[in-house]
Structure formats: structure tokens, C-alpha cells
VOGU-3710 file (C-alpha; in Angstrom, 3 decimals, decimal comma):
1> xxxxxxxxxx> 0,731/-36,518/2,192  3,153/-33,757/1,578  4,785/-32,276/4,852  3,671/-28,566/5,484  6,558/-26,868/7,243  5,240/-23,611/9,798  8,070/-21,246/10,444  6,946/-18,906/13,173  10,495/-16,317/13,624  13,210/-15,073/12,330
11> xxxxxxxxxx> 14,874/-16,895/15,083  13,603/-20,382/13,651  14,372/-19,716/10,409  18,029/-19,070/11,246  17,823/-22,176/13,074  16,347/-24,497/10,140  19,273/-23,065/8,131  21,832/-23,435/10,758  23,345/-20,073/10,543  24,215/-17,761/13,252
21> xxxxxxxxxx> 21,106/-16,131/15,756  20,011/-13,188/14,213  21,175/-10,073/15,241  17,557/-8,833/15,355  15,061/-10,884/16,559  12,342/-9,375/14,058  13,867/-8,853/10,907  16,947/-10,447/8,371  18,291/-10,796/5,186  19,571/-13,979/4,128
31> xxxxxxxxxx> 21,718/-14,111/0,884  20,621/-16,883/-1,205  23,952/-19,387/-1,044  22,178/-19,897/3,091  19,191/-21,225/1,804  19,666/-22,884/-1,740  20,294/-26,340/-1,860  19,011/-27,291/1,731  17,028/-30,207/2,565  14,816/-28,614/4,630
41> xxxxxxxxxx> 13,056/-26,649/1,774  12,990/-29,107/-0,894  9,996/-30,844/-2,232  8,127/-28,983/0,817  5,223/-26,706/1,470  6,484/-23,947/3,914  4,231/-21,826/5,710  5,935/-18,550/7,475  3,914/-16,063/9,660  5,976/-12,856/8,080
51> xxxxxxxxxx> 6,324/-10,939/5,287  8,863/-12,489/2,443  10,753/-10,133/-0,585  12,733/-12,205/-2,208  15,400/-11,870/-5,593  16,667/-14,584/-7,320  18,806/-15,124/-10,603  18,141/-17,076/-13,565  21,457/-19,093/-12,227  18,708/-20,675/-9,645
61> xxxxxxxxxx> 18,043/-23,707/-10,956  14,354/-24,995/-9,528  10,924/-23,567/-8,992  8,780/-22,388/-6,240  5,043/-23,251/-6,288  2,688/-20,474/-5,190  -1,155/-21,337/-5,640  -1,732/-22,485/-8,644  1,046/-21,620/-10,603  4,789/-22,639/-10,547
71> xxxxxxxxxx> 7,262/-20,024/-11,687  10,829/-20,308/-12,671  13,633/-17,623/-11,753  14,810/-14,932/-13,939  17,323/-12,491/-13,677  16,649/-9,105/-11,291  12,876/-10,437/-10,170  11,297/-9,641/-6,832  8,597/-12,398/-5,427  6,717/-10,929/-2,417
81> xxxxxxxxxx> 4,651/-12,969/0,504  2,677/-12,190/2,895  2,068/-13,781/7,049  0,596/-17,514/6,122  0,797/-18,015/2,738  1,646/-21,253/1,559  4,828/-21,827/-0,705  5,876/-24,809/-2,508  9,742/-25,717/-3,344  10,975/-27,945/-5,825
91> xxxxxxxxxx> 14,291/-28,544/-7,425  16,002/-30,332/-10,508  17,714/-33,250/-9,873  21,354/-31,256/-10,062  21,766/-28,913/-7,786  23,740/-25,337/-8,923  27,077/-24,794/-7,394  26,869/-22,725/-4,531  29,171/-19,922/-5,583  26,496/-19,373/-8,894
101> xxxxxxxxxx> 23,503/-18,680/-6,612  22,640/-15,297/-6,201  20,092/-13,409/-4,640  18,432/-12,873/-0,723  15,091/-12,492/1,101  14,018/-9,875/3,306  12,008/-11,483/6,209  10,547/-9,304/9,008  7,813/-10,422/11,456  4,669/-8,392/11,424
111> xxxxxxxxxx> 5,281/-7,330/15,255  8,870/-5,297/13,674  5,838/-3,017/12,354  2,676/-3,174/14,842  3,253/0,055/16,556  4,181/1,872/13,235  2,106/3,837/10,491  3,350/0,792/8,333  1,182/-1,672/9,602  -2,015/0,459/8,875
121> xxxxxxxxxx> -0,022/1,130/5,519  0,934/-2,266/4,451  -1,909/-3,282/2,896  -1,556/-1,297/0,309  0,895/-2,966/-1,142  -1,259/-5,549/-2,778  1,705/-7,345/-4,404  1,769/-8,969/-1,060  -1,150/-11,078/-2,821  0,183/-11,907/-5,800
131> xxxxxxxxxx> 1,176/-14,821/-7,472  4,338/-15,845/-8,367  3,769/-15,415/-12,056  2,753/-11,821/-11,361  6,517/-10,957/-9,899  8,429/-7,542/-10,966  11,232/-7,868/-12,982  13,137/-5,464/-12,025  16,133/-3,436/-14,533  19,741/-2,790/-13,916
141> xxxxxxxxxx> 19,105/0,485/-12,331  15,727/-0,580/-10,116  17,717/-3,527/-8,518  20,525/-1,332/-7,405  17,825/0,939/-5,601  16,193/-1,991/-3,849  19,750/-3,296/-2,886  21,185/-0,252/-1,953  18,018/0,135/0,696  18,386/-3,922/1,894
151> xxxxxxxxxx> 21,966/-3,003/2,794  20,970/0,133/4,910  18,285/-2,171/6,574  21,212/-4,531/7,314  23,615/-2,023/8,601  20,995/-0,708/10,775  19,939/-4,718/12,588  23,519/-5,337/12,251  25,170/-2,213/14,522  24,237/-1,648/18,775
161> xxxxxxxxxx> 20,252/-0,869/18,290  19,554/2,386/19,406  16,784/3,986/20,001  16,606/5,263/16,258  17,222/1,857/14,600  13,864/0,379/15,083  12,538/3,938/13,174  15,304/3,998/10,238  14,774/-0,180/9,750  10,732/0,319/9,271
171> xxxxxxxxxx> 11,427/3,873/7,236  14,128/1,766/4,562  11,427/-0,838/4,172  8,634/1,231/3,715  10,856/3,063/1,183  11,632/0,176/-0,582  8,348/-1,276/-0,963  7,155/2,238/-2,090  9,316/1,796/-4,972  8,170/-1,351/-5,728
181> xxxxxxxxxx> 4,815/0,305/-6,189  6,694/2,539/-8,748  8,328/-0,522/-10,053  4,711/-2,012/-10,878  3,411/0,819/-12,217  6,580/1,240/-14,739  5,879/-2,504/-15,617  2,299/-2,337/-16,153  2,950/0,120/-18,580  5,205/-1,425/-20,332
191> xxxxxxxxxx> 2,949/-4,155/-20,682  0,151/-2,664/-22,565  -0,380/-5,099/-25,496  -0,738/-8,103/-22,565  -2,950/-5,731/-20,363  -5,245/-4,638/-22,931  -5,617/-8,706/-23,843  -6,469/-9,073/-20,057  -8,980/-5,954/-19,875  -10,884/-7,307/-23,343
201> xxxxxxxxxx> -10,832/-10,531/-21,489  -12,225/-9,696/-18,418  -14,995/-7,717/-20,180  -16,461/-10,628/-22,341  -16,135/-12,970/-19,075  -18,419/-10,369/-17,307  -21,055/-10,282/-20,504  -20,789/-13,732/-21,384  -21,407/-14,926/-17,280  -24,528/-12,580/-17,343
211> xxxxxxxxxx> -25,473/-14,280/-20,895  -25,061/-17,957/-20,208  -25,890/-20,717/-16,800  -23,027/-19,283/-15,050  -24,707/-16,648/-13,209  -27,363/-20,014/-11,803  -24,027/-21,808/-11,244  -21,887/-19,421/-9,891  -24,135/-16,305/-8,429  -23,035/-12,844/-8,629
221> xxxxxxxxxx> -19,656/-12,487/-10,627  -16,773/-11,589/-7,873  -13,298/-10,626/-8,701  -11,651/-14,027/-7,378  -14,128/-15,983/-9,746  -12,489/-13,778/-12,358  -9,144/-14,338/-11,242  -9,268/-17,870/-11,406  -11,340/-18,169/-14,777  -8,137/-15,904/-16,702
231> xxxxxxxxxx> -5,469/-17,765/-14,001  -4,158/-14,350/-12,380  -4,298/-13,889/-8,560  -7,802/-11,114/-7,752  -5,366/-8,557/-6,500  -3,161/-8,495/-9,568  -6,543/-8,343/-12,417  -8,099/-5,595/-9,789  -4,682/-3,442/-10,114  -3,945/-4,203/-13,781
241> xxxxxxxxxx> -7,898/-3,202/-14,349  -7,121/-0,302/-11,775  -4,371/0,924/-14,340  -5,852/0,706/-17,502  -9,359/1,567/-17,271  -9,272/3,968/-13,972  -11,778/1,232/-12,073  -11,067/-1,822/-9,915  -12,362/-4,868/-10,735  -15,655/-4,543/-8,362
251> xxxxxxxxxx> -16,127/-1,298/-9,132  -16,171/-2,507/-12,821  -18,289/-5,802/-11,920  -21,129/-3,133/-10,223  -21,423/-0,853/-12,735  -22,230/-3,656/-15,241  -24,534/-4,911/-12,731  -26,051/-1,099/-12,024  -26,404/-0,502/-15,915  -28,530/-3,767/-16,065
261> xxxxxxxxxx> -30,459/-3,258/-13,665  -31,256/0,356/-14,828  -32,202/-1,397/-18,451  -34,690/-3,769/-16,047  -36,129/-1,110/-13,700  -36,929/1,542/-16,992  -37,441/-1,384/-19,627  -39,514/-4,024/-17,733  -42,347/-4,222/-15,066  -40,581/-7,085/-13,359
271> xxxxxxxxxx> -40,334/-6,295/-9,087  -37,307/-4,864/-7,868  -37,259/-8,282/-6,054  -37,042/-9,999/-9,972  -34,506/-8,055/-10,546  -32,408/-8,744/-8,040  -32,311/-12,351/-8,071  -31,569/-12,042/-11,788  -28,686/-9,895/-11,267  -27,433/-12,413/-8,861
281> xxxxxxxxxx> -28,400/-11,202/-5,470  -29,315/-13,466/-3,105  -31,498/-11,104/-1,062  -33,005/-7,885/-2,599  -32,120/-5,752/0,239  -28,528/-6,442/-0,968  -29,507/-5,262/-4,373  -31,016/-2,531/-2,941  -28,294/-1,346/-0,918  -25,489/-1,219/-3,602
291> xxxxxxxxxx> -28,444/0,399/-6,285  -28,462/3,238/-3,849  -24,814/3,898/-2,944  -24,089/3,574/-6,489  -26,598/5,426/-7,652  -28,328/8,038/-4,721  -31,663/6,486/-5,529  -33,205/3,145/-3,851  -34,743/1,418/-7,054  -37,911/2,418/-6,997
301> xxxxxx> -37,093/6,093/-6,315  -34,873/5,197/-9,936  -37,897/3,599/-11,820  -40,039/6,526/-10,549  -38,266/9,376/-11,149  -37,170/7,916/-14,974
//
């Protein structure tokens, strides 16, 4: 059985590498040539209770394993984690030399942000939840804004902490991640042959589940089934959806489901029970329930007033 290695601190993880204590218990950045080519991470699943940004280069020679999928490094690409996701690290059998590695990895510990607007804010940043495959590749000019704001985050752990540091730490990472969100946006737009593929895709899944056994096999159609039928994490296919068509993936999953049962309650005399377990409800109070805050109308008010 593989070992699964749970790093709790910042403090740990300093430790595991064998560098230096941190200069602030809650938050670092390690540069790359610290952490490549240690034992401790290879052929390894590593479970860390904060939030991860790493870069890498393409002179990285090796692959980390996230879910499903494993990914290997480019050039100027940002991988993001979240508290208690599971990573997987591999290497080739020859090691780079150390001096070729580039790169780091932001680590700060959810309590750096309990107290602040952040950690009400945070998850917004879905890209917390996506898989490796899914990273931002970032250009010339959007690394040198994320580094630029990873070495004001440093300066500020790195000085005496003052009473403004913990503020002007949390404000730089918020900032950066905020771009990041830009970042996305830029490259979901430049992506718009691959996300139209994805958005067809996702349509005929949701027709062809209501049109074969899947819907006996599987229930009601949810956005992680999705996900894992077109191998993308839920969070990436709901903001790719989000994007292109203006709707999330559930809100695009309910309106299908509201349209057919409209067609049912106007085009059949089946009970709004029938209907329901058709659609894939389990209960029809359930169907009832989402009918009416889709629509204003429980369905019988619908079938009555049609």
C-alpha cells in the first residue's frame, strides 16, 4: 500500500525539507531547488491541511498526480490546492540538476486567514478545486504580476511583524488570487474552439442520460457525474459552462429538467408524482420544491393555469 504523507504546518513542512524554521509560522514560499529531488515526496501521496499555489518550469522533469489525472510541467503554469486534498508525486528515473529547477509554492494555513474577509471570500476561487490538467498557463507579463506580489508577501513574513503585516500579507494574496481569476477568464477565452467542444458535449450527455438506462442507473444527472463522464474536475465544467453560456452547470442541468417536466405536466395526464420519479427525483416533494423556485408555480398550480 502506498504511504499517504499528512503535513499539518508550515512548520512541518520546513522540517520534512530540512530548511530553516519559518519566519512565519502560517505562511511561506519555498523556491523549487528546496523541494525537487527529495525523497520525502517521491513516489508518495501527500496530504497538507493548507492552501498550495504552485509554478513550475518545463525544466521539471516528473509529474504530480491529482485525482484522476497526471499532468506534466510547462513553462509559466500555476497548480492550485486546497486544505486536504490528496497529491501524488512521481519522478523519472534522472533527476534534473538542481540549478535547472525553477519555480516555488505559496503555502499558508487556513488560520493566516480565519479572522479576515478572505476566508468568507476564498471560496470563490474555485480553481482551488481543480484538477491539475485544468492549471493556468500563465504569459510573460501575467507571471511577473504574480511574482512581483509573492515577493511583497515574502518581504512582509520576512521583516519584524508589525501590527500591519498580518493585513498587507492576506491583502497581496487576495490580490494575487484575484488576478488569477482574471488570468482564467483571459484563458477561457482564448480557448473557445476547446470550450465550445466541451459545452456541445455536455449538452448531448444531458439529452442522451434522459434518453437512455442511465437516468435508472445513475438518478438525477449532477454536475460531478458530468465531470467525470467528459474527465474535467465539476468546478472547472460549471465555470467553463458559467463562461460560455451565462449558466452553471446545475442551473443548466434544472432547466432541462424544468422544460421536461413542463412538456409532462401540459402534454400528459401522468401525476405530478410520475413525473417526478421520471425526471429522476427520488421523492416528489423534491420535484416539487425546485418546480416552484424555478418556476413561481408548485406543479399543479403550472398544469392548471396552462
Amino acid at each position: 500500500m502506498q504511504k499517504t504523507l499528512e503535513i499539518k504546518s508550515v512548520t512541518q513542512t520546513h522540517k520534512l525539507l530540512g530548511l530553516a524554521a519559518p519566519k512565519h509560522p502560517l505562511v511561506t514560499v519555498i523556491d523549487a531547488q528546496a523541494y525537487e529531488g527529495q525523497p520525502v515526496f517521491k513516489e508518495i501521496k501527500v496530504v497538507m491541511d493548507m492552501y498550495r499555489i504552485t509554478l513550475k518550469s518545463s525544466n521539471y522533469k516528473g509529474y504530480i498526480k491529482y485525482g484522476r489525472n497526471s499532468y506534466d510541467y510547462e513553462e509559466g503554469t500555476l497548480i492550485f490546492s486546497a486544505p486536504g486534498q490528496v497529491m501524488e508525486y512521481g519522478s523519472e528515473t534522472e533527476p534534473e540538476p538542481v540549478d535547472a529547477i525553477k519555480g516555488w509554492t505559496l503555502a499558508f494555513h487556513p488560520d493566516l486567514i480565519r479572522k479576515h474577509p478572505l476566508s468568507k471570500k476564498i471560496s470563490q476561487y474555485s480553481f482551488f478545486n481543480y484538477d491539475v490538467t485544468e492549471a493556468l498557463h500563465l504569459s510573460d507579463n501575467e507571471r511577473r504580476i504574480i511574482e512581483e506580489l509573492i515577493e511583497k508577501v515574502v518581504v512582509e513574513y520576512s521583516q519584524n511583524l508589525d501590527q500591519h503585516s498580518q493585513h498587507l500579507i492576506i491583502s497581496n494574496i487576495e490580490l494575487l488570487l484575484d488576478y488569477c481569476l482574471r488570468f482564467y477568464d483571459r484563458q477561457f477565452y482564448t480557448r473557445t474552439n476547446f470550450n465550445s467542444d466541451i459545452v456541445s458535449k455536455f449538452e448531448k450527455l444531458l439529452i442522451s442520460h434522459y434518453q437512455s438506462d442511465s437516468l435508472k442507473e445513475h438518478g438525477m444527472p449532477t454536475v460531478g457525474y458530468f465531470g467525470k463522464a467528459m474527465n474535467v474536475s465539476p468546478h472547472y465544467l460549471s465555470d467553463l459552462l458559467k463562461k460560455e453560456t451565462g449558466m452553471t452547470a446545475k442551473e443548466q442541468i434544472h432547466l432541462f429538467i424544468i422544460n421536461k417536466a413542463k412538456n409532462s405536466l401540459l402534454n400528459s395526464a401522468k401525476s405530478i408524482s410520475e413525473i417526478g420519479y421520471e425526471l429522476g427525483f427520488e421523492y416528489p416533494q423534491h420535484f416539487s420544491n425546485l418546480f416552484k423556485s424555478k418556476t413561481g408555480y408548485s406543479p399543479s398550480e403550472f398544469r392548471n393555469h396552462n
